[in-house]
N, C-alpha and C positions, 0 to 999 in steps of 0.2 A: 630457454625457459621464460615463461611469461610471467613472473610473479609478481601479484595483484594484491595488497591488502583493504579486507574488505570489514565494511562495520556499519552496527546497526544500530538505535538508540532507543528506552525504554525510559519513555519521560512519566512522572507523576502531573496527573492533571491537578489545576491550581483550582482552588476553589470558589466559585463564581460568590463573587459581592451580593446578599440577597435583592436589592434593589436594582440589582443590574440580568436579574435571572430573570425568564419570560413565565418561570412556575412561580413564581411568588403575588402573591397577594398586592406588596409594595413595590411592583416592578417600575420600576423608570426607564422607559426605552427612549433611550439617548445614544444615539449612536455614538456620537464623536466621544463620549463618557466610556462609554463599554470598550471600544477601541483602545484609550487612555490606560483604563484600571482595570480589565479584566485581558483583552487580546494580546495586549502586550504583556504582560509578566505570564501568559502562558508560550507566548513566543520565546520569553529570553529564558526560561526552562530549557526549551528545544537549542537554542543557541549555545547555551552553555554547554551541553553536551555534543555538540558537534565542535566546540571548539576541544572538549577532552579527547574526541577520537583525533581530531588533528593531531596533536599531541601525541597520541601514539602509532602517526606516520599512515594515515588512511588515505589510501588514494580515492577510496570512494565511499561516501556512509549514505544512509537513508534515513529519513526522518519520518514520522510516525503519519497516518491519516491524519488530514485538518489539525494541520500541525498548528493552527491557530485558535482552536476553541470551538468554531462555531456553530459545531450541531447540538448547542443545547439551543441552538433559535430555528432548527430545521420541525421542528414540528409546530408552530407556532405560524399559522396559517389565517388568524384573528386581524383586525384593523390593526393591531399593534404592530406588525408583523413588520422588521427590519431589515433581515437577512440579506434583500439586495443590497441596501445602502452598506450592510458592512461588509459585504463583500466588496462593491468598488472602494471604500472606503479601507478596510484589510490588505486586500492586495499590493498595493505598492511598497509597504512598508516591510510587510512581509519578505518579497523578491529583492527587497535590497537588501535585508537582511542577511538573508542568502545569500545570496550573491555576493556580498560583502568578504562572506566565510570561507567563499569556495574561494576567490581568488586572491586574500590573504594567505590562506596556505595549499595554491596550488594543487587543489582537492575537488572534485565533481561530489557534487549533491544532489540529490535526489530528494526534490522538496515535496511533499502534496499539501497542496491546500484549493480552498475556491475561488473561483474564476467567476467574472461576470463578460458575457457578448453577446452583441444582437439583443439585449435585454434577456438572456437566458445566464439560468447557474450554474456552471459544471466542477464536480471534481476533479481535478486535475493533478497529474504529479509531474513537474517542470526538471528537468537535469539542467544543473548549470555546471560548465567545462572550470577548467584547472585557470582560465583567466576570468571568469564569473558572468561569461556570457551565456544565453539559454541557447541549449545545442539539442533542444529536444521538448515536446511536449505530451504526455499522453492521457485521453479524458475516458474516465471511468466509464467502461459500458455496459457492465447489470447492474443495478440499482436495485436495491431490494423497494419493497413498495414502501414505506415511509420516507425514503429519499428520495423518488419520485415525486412527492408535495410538491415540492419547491426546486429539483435539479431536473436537470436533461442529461441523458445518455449520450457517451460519444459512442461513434460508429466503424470507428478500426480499432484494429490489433496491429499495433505497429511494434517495430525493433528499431533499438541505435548504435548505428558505430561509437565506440570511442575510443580512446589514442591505445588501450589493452584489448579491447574484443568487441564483441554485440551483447547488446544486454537488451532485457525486457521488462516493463515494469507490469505489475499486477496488483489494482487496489482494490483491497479487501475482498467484498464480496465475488468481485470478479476469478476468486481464487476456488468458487464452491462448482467450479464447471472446469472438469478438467480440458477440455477441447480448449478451450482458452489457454493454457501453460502449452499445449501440443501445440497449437498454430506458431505461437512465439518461437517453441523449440525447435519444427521444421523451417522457419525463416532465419535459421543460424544463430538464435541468441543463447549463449554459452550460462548466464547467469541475468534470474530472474530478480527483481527487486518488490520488496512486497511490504510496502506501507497498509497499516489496518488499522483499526479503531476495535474490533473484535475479532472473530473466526467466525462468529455463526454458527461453531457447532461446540456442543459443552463436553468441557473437561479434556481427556487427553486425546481424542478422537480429532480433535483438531492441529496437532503437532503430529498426528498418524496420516494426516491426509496432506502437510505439509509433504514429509516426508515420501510418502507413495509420488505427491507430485514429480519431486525431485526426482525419484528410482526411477518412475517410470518414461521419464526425456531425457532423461541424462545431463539435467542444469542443476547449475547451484542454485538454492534459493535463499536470499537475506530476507528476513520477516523482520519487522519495527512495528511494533504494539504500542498503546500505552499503558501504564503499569496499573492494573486491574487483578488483585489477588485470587490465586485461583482460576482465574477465568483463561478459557481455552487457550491454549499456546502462549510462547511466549517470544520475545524479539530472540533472532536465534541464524545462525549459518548452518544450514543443513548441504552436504554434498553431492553429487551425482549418484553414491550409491545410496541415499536417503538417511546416511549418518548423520548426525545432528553434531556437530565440529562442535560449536557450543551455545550457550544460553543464556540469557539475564535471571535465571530464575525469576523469582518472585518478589523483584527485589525493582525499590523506585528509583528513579534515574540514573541508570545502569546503562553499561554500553557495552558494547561487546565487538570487539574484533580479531580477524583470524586472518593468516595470508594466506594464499593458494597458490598454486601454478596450474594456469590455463590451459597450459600444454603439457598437463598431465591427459591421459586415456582413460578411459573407465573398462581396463583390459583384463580378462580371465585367467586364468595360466594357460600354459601352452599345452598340458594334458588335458584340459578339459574337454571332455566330446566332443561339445559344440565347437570348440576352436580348431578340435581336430579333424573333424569331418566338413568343416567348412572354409577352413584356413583363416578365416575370421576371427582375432581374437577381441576386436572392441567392441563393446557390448553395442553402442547407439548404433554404430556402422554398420553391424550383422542388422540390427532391426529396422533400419530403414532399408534396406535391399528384400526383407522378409515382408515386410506389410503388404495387404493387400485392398490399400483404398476401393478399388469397383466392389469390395463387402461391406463398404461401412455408409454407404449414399444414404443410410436411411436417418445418421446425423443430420446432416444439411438440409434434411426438407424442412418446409415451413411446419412449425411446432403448434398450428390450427387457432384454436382461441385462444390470445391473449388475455395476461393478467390483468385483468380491472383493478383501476384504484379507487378507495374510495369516492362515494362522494360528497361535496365540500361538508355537509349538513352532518355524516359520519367520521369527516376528519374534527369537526370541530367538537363531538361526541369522545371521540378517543383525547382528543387534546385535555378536553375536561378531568378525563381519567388518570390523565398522566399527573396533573397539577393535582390532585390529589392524592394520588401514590398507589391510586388503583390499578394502574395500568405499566409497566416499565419500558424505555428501550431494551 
């Protein structure tokens, strides 16, 4: 048996200093200030709670999207505009932090925050190993168009060993395109990992698509949200057969963990039809022998016109809107 306990975390966002908010009238953009009094006490939130799942013996947790705050500066595309500097500026503090946690208690983390290279910004969700070294890195690659402003797209779908199985990370939006959970799943990653910031899709329809994800690869999926009442899904372990093992509710900085065995099957009984007429009782096994890739080439082609993002004259039009309250993320 392989048994893995696994955990997720459901932090309350801290509420931004109004002088240090990009929507306010009084804003002071001071990096080294906002770093100080607003990125860190939203860091040591997250901290805190990866030290509770420690505590109750987690070989692995994830931590929420921009586990540091920063997309209240992603639309903020004006002279004011920061975001690089507090992302080089964010970053190291951050990954020590981390790091810090994972190999005090011998625990892999699963960090996402943002990354500055080459002058470009990425999402990124970092695994640091059970001695708090980075044994993995993977950069968000659909972006919806508001975080195209100011990120780049990375360009794989990768999977990683680690010392219990393969796992696969999936941030946020990246979750609204099932071919993405399926590539992960055919390159052997047994259990998905899924930092978000939202779903994207409202109310329970988004804990239903969680769920289909899961049924239909046969991975577990960990979700880590931040705690937003109401709003679609919530941080949660859902299983191979799209059972939802358990949930944070609606509840603020909540953690939740469950153990498994990896080398359990996702197996039918032995009277069932299909098991009988096939000899195949595991469900992924039977359907990776069944598929018929030479029907599906019409995925892979190129998807023709791409999305346009605004331009700078109508982002600085919606940003208007937002600073007023006309407009939301």
């Amino acid at each position: 048996m392989r048994m893995v306990k696994l955990g997720a975390i459901q932090p309350r966002s801290v509420d931004i200093p109004e002088r240090y908010s990009c929507l306010s009238e009084n804003y002071r953009n001071d990096p080294a200030e906002i770093v100080e009094h607003y990125m860190k006490p939203q860091l040591a939130v997250t901290a805190n709670l990866l030290e509770r799942a420690a505590e109750q013996g987690c070989d692995i947790v994830t931590t929420t999207e921009d586990a540091s705050g920063l997309s209240q500066y992603l639309s903020d595309i004006t002279e004011k505009n920061i975001l690089p500097e507090l992302v080089e500026l964010g970053e190291p503090f951050v990954q020590k932090t981390l790091s810090e946690i994972a190999r005090k208690h011998s625990m892999y983390v699963v960090g996402c925050y943002l990354k500055r290279r080459d002058g470009k910004n990425y999402n990124c969700a970092t695994i640091f190993d059970r001695q708090g070294y980075l044994a993995g890195e993977y950069r968000k690659s659909h972006l919806p168009a508001n975080e195209r402003w100011q990120f780049t797209p990375g360009d794989a779908i990768d999977v990683f060993d680690v010392d219990f199985g393969r796992i696969g990370i999936c941030i946020c939006y990246d979750m609204m395109f099932p071919e993405f959970v399926q590539v992960q799943a055919l390159k052997g990653a047994e259990i998905i990992f899924h930092p978000t910031f939202g779903l994207n899709w409202h109310d329970s329809i988004g804990e239903a698509t969680l769920r289909t994800r899961a049924n239909d690869n046969g991975v577990y999926i960990v979700t880590s949200k931040n705690y937003v009442y109401n709003s679609a899904g919530k941080s949660s372990i859902i299983d191979f057969w799209g059972q939802v093992l358990c949930d944070a509710g609606f509840n603020e900085n909540e953690v939740v963990v469950k153990e498994i065995d990896l080398d359990s099957r996702k197996r039918q009984p032995a009277w069932y039809f299909n098991t009988q007429t096939t000899g195949i009782d595991e469900v992924t096994v039977r359907l990776l022998k069944e598929r018929r890739p030479e029907l599906y080439t019409l995925i892979t082609k190129p998807c023709g016109e791409k999305l346009q993002t605004l331009s700078d004259r109508q982002k600085l039009e919606v940003f208007a809107r937002i600073k007023t309250g006309d407009c939301h993320w």
